[in-house]
Structures are given as C-alpha cells and as structure tokens.
MARZA-874190 format. One record per residue (C-alpha): residue number from 1; residue in three letters; y, x, z. Coordinates in steps of 0.05 Angstrom, whole numbers, plus 5000, padded with zeros to 4 digits. Each point is the difference from the previous one (the first is absolute). Layout:
resi->NUM resn->ALA north->Y east->X up->Z
...
END
This chain:
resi->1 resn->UNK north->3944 east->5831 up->8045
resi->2 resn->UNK north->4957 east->5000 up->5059
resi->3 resn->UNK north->4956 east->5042 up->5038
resi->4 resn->UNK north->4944 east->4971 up->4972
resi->5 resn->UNK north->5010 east->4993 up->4927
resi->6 resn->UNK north->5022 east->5069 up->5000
resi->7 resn->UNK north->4937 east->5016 up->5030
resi->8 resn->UNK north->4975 east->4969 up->4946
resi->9 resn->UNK north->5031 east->5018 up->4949
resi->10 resn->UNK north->4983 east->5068 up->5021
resi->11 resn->UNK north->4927 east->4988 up->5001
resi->12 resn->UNK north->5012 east->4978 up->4930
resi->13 resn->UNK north->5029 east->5057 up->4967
resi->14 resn->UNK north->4939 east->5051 up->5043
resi->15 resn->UNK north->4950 east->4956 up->4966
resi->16 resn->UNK north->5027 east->5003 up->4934
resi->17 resn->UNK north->5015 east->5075 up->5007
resi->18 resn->UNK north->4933 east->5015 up->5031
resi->19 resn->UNK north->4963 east->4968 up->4940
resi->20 resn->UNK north->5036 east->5041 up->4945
resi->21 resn->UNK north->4967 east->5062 up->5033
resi->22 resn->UNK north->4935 east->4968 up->5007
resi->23 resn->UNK north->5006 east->4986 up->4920
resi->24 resn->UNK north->5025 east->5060 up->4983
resi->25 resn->UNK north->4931 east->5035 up->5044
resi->26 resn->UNK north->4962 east->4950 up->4952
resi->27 resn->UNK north->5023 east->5033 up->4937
resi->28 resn->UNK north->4982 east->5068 up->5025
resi->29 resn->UNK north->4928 east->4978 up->5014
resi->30 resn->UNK north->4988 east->4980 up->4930
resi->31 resn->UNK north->5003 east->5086 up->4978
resi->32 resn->UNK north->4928 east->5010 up->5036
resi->33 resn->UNK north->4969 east->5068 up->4987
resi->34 resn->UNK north->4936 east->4983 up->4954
resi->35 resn->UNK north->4963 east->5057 up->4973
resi->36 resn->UNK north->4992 east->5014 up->4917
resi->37 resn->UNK north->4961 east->5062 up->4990
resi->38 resn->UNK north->5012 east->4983 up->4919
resi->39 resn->UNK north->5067 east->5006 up->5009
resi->40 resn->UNK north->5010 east->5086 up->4982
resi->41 resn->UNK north->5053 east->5038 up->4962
resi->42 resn->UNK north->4980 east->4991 up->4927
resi->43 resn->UNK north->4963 east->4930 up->5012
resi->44 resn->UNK north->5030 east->4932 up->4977
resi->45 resn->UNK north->5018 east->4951 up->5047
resi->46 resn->UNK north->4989 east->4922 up->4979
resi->47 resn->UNK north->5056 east->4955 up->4987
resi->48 resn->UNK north->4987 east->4956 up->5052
resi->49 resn->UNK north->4992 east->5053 up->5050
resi->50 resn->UNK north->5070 east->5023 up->4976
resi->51 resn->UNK north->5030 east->4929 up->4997
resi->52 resn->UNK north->4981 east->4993 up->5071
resi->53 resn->UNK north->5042 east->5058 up->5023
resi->54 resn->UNK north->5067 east->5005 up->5021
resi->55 resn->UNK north->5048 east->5048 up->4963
resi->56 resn->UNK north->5025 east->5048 up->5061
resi->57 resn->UNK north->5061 east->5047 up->5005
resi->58 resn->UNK north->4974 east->5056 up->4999
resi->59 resn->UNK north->5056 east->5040 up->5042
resi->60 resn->UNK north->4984 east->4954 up->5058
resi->61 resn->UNK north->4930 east->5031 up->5005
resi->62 resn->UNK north->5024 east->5074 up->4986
resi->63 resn->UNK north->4954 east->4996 up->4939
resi->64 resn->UNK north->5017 east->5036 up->4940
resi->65 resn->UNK north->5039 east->4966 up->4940
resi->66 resn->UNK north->4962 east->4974 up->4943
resi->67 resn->UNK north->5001 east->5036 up->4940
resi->68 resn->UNK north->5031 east->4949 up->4937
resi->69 resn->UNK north->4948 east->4945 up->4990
resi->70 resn->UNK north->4973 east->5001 up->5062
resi->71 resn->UNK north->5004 east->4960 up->5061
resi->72 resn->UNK north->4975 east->5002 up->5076
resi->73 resn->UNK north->4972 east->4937 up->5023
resi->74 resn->UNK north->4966 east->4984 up->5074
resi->75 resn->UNK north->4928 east->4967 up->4980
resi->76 resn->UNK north->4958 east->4981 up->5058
resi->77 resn->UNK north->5034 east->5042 up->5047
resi->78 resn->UNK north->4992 east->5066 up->4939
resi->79 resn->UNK north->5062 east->5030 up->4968
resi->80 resn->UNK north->4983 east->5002 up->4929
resi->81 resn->UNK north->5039 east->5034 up->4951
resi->82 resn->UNK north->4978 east->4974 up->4925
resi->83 resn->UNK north->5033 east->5001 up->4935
resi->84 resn->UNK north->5025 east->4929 up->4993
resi->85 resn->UNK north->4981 east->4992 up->4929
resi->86 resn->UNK north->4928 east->5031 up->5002
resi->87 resn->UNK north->4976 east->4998 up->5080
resi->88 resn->UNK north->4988 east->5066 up->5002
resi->89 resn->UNK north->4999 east->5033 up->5068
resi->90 resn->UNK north->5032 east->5054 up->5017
resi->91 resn->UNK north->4999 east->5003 up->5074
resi->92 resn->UNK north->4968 east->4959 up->5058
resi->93 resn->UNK north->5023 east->4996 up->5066
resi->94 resn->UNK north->4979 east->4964 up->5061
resi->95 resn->UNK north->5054 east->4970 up->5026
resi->96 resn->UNK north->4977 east->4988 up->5072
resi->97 resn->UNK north->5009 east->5089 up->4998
resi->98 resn->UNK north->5072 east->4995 up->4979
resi->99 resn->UNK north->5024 east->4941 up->5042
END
C-alpha cells in the first residue's frame, strides 16, 4: 500500500470514528431539562409522559432502589420514580442536579 492510500485510508477510519461520537452527543441532547411543576410525590404522571421516558439504572445515578412495582425513569431531563401499574409518583428529581 502506498503513502497515499494509507493516508487515506486513515482519513477514513477518523471520519467514521469521529461521527459515532458526534451521534452518540445527539442522543444525549434529546434528555433536555423541561420543567413539570404537576409532576409531585403523590401526583400521577400521564402515560405518554411515561412512555416518553427512558427506564434508567438507577445505581448509575447513586439514586436509591425502587421499592417492588416501581421504576425510575429520566422524563424531560426529571428522574421520576412512579409505580409502573398506576403512575403514581413517588419522587422527582431533576436530573441536570445529579448529572
């Protein structure tokens, strides 16, 4: 091989390495902190607002573990832990504090 298809065949391999970062920045973006003064311990969060979330490990962000029925979820950049089956809150957290 020569110089210059090594060269690039280099530049090849940066561009596709670079652009798996830049699409794994993209993902992050889409957990935007967006403020829901209805969403308080006791209060029911909707399905689709639950839907939307991702279910989070909860070890990873040093939050406590879910009691049985329960699950953390990160909604709109807010920890929310609701009962799966009812939607119940029992604790909101913003995430852009625990990140």
């Amino acid at each position: 091989m020569n110089i210059i298809s090594k060269a690039a065949a280099l530049a090849s391999l940066a561009a596709m390495l670079c652009g798996g970062v830049a699409f794994a920045q993209e993902h992050h973006d889409n957990h935007q902190y967006v403020r829901h003064e209805e969403w308080k311990k006791g209060a029911h969060i909707s399905h689709d607002d639950w839907n939307r979330g991702d279910r989070i490990d909860y070890r990873q962000y040093h939050l406590h573990a879910p009691p049985r029925g329960y699950e953390w979820r990160e909604v709109d950049g807010n920890f929310v832990l609701a009962a799966v089956s009812t939607g119940v809150i029992a604790s909101v957290i913003v995430a852009s504090t625990v990140h």
